[in-house]
C-alpha positions in Angstrom: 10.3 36.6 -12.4 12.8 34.2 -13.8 13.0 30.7 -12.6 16.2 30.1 -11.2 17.8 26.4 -12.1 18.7 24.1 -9.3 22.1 25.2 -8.1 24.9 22.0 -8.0 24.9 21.7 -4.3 20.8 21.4 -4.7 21.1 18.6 -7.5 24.0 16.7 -5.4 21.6 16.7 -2.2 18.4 15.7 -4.1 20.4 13.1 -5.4 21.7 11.7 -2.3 18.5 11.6 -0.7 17.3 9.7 -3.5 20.4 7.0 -3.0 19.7 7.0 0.7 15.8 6.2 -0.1 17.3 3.0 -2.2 19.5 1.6 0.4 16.4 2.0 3.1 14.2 0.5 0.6 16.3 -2.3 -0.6 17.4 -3.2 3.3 13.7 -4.3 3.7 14.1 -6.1 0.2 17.2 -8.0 1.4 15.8 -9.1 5.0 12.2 -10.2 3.4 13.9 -12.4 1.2 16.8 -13.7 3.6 13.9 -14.4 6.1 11.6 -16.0 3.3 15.0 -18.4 1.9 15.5 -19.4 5.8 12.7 -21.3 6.4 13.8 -23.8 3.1 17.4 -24.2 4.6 16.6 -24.6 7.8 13.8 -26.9 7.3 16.3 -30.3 7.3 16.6 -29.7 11.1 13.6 -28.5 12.2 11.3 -30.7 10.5 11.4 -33.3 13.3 10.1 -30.5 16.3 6.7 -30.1 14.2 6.4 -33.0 12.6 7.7 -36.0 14.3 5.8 -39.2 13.0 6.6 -40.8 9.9 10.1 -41.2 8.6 12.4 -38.0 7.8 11.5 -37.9 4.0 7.5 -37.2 5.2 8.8 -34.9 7.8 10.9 -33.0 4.9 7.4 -32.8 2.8 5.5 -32.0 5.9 7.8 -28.7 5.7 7.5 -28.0 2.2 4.1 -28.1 2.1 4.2 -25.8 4.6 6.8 -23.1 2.4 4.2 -24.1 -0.6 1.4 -22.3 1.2 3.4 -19.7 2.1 4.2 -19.2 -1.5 0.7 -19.6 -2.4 -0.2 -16.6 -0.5 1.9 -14.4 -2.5 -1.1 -13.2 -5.1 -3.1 -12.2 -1.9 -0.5 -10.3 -0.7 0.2 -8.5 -4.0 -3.3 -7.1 -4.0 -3.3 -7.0 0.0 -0.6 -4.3 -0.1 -0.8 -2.9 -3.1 -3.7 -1.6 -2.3 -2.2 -0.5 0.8 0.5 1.4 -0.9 -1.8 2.8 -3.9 -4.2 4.4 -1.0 -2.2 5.0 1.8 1.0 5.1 0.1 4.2 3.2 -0.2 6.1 3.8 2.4 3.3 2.7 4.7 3.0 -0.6 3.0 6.7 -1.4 3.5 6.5 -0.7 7.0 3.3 -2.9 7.1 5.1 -5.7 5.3 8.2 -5.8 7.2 6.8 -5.9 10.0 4.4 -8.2 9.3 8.2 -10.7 8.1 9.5 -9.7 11.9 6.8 -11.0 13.6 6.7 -14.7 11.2 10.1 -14.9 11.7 10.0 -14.2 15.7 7.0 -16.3 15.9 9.1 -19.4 14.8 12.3 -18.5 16.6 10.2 -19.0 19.2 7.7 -21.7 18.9 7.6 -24.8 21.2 7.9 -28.1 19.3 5.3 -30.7 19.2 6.8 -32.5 22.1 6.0 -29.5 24.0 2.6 -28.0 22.5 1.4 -31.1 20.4 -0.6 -30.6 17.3 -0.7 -26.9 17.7 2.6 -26.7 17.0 2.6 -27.4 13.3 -0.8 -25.2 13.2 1.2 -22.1 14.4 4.3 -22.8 12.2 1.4 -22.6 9.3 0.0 -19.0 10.3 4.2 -17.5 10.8 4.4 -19.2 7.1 1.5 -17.8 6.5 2.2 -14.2 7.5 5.5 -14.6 6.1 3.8 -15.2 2.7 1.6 -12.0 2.7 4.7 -10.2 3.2 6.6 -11.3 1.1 4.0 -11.2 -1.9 3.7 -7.3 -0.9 6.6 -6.5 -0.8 7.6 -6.9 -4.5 5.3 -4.9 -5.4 5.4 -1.7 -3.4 9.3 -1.9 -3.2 9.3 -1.9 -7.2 7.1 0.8 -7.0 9.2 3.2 -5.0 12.4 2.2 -6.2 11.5 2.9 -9.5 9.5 6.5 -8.4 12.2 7.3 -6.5 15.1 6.2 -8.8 16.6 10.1 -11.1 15.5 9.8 -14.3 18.4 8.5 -16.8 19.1 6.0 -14.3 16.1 4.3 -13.3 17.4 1.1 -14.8 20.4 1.0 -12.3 18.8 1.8 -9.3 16.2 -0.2 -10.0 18.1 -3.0 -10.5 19.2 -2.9 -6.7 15.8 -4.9 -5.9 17.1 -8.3 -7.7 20.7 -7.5 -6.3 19.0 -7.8 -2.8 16.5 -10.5 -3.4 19.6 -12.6 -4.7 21.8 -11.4 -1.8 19.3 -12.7 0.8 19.0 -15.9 -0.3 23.2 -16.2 -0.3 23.1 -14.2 3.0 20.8 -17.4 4.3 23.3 -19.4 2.6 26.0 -18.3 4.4 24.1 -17.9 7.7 23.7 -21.8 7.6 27.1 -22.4 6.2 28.5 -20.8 9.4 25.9 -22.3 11.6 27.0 -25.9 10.0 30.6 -25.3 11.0 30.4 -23.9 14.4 27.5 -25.9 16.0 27.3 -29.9 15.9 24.6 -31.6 13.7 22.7 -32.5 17.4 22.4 -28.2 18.6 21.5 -27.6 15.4 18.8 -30.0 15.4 17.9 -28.7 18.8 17.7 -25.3 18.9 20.6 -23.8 16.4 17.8 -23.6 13.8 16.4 -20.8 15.6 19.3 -18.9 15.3 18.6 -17.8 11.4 15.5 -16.7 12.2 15.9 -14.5 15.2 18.5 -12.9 13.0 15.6 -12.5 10.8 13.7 -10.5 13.0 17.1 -8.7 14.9 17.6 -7.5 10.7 13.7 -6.7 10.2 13.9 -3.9 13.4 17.0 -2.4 12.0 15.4 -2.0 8.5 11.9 -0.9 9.9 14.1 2.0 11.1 15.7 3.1 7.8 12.7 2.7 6.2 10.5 4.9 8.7 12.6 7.9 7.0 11.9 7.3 3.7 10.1 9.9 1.5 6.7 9.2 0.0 6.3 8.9 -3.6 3.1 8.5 -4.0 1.3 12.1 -4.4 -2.0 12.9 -2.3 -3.8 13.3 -5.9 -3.0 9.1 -6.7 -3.9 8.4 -3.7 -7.0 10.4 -3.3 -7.8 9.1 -7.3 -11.1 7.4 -6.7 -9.7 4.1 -8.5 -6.9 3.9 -6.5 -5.7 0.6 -5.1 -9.1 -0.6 -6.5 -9.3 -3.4 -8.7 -11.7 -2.0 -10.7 -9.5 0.8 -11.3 -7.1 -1.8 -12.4 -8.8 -3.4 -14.7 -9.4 -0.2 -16.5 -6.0 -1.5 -17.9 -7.0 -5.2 -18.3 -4.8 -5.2 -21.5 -1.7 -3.7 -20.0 -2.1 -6.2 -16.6 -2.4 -8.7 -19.5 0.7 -8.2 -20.6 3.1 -7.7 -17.5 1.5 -11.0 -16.6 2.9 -12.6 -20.1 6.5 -11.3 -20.2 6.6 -11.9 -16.0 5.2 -15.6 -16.7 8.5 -16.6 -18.9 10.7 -14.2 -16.8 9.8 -15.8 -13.7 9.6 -19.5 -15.2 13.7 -19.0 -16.5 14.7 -17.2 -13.2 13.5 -20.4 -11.2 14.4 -22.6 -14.0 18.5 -21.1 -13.6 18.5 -20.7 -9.8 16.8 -23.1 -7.5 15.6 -25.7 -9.4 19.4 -25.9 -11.0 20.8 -27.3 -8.0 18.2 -30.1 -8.0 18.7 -30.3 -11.9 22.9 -30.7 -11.5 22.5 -33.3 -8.9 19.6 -35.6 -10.5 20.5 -35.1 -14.1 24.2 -34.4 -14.6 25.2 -36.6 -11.7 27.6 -34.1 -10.2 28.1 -34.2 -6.6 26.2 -32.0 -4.0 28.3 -30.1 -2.4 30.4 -29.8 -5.7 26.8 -28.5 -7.0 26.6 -26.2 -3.6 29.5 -24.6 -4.3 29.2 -23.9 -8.2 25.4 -22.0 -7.2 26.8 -20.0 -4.9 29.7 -18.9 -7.2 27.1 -18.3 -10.0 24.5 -16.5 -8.2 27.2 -14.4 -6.2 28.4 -13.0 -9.9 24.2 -13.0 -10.8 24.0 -10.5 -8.3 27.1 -8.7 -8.9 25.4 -8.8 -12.7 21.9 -6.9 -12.1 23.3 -3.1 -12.2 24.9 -3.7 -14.5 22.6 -4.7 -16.8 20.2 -2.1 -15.6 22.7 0.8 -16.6 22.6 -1.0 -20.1 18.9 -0.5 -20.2 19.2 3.3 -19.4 21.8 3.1 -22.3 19.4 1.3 -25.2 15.8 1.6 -23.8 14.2 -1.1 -21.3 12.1 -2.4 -24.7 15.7 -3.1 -26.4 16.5 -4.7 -23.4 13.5 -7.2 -23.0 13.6 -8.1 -26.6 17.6 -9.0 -26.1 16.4 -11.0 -23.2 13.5 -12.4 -25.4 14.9 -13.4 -28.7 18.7 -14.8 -26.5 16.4 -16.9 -24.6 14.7 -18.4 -27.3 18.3 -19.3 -28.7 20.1 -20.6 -25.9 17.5 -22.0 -23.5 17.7 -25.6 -24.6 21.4 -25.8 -25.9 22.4 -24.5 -22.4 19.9 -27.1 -20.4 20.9 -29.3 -23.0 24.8 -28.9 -22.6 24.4 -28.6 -18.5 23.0 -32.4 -18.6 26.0 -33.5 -20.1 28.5 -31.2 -17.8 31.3 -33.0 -15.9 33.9 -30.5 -14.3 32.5 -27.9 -12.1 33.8 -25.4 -13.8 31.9 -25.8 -17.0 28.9 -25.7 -15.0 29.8 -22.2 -13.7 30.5 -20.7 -17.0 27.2 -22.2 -18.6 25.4 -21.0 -15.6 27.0 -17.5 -15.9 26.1 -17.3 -19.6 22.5 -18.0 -18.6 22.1 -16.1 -16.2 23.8 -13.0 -17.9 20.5 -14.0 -20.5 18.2 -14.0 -17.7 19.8 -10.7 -16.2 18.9 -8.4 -19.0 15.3 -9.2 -17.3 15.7 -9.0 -13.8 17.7 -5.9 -13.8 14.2 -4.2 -15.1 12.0 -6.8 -14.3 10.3 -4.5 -11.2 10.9 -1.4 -13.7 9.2 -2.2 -16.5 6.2 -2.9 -14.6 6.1 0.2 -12.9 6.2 2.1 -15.9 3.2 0.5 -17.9 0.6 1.5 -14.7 -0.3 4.7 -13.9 0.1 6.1 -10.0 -3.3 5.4 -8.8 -2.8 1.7 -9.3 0.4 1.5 -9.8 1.9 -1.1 -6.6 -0.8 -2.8 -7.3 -0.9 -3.8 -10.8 2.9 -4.5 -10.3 2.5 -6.7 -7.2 -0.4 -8.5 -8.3 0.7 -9.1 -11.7 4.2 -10.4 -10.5 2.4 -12.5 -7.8 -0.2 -14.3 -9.8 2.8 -15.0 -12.6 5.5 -16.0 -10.6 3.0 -18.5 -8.7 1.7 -20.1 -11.4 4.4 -20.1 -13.9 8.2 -19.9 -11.8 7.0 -21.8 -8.4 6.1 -24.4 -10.6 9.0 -24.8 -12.3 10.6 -27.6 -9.9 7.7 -29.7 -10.1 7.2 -29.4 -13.8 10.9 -30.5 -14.7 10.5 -33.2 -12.3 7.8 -34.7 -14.0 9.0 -34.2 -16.9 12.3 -36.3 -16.2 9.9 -39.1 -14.5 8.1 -39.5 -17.6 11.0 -39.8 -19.7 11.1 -36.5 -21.3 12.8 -34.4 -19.3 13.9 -32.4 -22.6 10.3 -31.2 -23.4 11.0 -29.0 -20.3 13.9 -27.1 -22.4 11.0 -26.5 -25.3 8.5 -25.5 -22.0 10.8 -22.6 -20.9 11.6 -21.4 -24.5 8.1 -21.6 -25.7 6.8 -19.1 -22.3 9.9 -16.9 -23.1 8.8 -16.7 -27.1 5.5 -15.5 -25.8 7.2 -13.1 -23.3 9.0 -11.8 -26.1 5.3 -11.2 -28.1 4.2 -9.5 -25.4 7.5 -7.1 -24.8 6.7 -6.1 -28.6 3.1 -3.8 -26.3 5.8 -2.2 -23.8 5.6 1.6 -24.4 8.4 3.6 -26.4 10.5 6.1 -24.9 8.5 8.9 -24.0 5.3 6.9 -23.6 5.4 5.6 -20.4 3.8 6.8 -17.1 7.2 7.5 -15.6 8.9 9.3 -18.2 7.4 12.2 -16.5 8.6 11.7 -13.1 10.9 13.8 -11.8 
């Protein structure tokens, strides 16, 4: 008997199922990272309820050594659910993770100060960052994974691309959560309790996208995750060489995305001299058309392959890196500083369109959330959360433009290591459906 082709009607509702499973996916995305971005801009007025000795700079540093743990626990949260997702599949491990974001973010909408609690304060605001951390780190990972399972083929680059468009929208949706804030309340309620505010809304947001996502389909077939490496990472390093390189294309990718995003605003204010709130403004303008940017650049790499892609990325970075930084130092009117920032991050965009993508399609099922999520975690830790504190020292020394060199010389190697991505028709998801 013949097989019969999918009818239109059959195609149009597979497909907007498939659009449906995005948007529920990339809800989660958007409130893990507006949750995650919260705690940094809400820090200046709460650092005084958990840490009141000691003037306000050690209070602020009190804080960020709070967020640095956090970040630190990104790698264990990477393997923590992408094991999760590999065995039990990924819908599960988004359901896990934002949960796991609604519960940090509740737990410090809610916290009594030190006045109130004493020492245990801080200690609890460490295990919410904490949690917050695990979730966050798991959550790249697995949503990678399912966008890009999920996504039809021929357009995997432009759904895919939807994960950056919501990791950048929630840390502007923070933004202008505390821009709002700022203009409603007085600087005294916001000290006293209007910092809560951002992260109740945190957890309000993490409900409503535990629901969507409690609908999603499963990708993950019951042969992955029955597959007796699955999740494992022994199973993973059955691909040691492939892990090696998603680690070395993410380590530059990672290092230029921090480099052109939040360390810029510290780099605009200290080294160009430009105002603050002049600065605040030209980041939010630039990372508002970054966003708008991402699917873009992910329905070019559907267009010219995501290899084509990564080596644009790779050989316009090596170019550009260091007469951008270099002509940025020197910027005067804010609008020159927009347009160079645009121009770099349109560079760093041909990256982060695919950057969940291409990881997804070097792994096969069985391991899949996990070699993305790990490999990310470990590389964006090491390489783009340090990318404040290296430019800093840098400048202290005197040498602030061997940071330039830095950046180009990680995205030179990225670019060695693009050369091992797979060709069209090589790569595990090519045969997805």
């Amino acid at each position: 008997m013949a097989v019969m082709p999918p009818s239109t009607k059959a195609i149009a509702m597979d497909r907007r199922k498939r659009i449906l499973a995005i948007v529920g996916a990339s809800s989660g995305n958007l409130v893990e990272w507006f949750d995650f971005y919260v705690y940094s801009f809400c820090s200046l007025y709460f650092a005084a309820s958990f840490f009141p000795k000691g003037d306000h700079t050690s209070q602020l540093l009190n804080t960020a050594g709070v967020f640095a743990a956090g970040f630190l626990m990104r790698p264990i949260g990477g393997w923590l659910f992408g094991r999760i997702a590999d065995r039990h599949g990924r819908r599960k491990s988004m359901l896990i993770a934002i949960t796991m974001m609604c519960g940090g973010s509740l737990l410090i909408a809610c916290l009594p100060t030190y006045a109130s609690i004493g020492a245990v304060a801080p200690l609890l605001l460490l295990i919410a960052r904490l949690f917050q951390g695990l979730s966050v780190g798991g959550e790249y990972g697995t949503s990678a994974t399912y966008m890009s399972e999920i996504a039809l083929r021929g357009e995997r680059g432009f759904f895919a691309s939807f994960q950056y468009v919501t990791l950048i929208g929630g840390q502007l949706l923070a933004v202008l959560v505390i821009v709002i804030l700022q203009a409603v309340l007085s600087d005294a309620q916001l000290h006293a309790w209007g910092w809560r505010i951002p992260f109740a809304l945190g957890a309000l947001s993490a409900v409503v996208s535990l629901n969507l996502r409690r609908s999603l389909a499963e990708t993950a077939s019951e042969a992955s995750r029955t597959h007796k490496d699955a999740g494992s990472l022994k199973g993973l390093f059955r691909h040691k060489a492939v892990f090696v390189t998603v680690v070395g294309y993410t380590a530059g990718g990672s290092l230029i995305f921090y480099t052109f995003t939040t360390y810029m605003q510290k780099y605009l204010v200290n080294t160009a001299g430009m105002p603050a709130k002049t600065v605040s403004f030209v980041m939010t303008g630039a990372l508002f058309v970054y966003m708008l940017m991402q699917p873009l650049f992910g329905a070019l790499s559907d267009r010219i392959g995501r290899r084509n892609s990564m080596f644009a990325f790779g050989i316009l970075g090596a170019l550009l890196t260091v007469p951008l930084l270099t002509a940025l130092r020197d910027v005067r009117s804010p609008w020159a500083a927009f347009g160079l920032l645009v121009v770099a991050l349109a560079v760093v965009s041909l990256y982060t369109s695919i950057s969940g993508l291409i990881k997804a399609e070097v792994f096969p099922p069985e391991v899949r959330a996990l070699g993305v999520g790990l490999a990310y975690a470990i590389a964006n830790a090491v390489f783009g959360g340090s990318a404040e504190f290296v430019g800093l020292m840098l400048k202290s020394a005197g040498i602030e433009s061997a940071f330039y060199w830095y950046v180009t010389a990680l995205i030179v190697i990225g670019l060695f290591f693009s050369w091992r991505l797979p060709r069209p028709g090589e790569g595990y998801l090519d045969e997805a459906p």
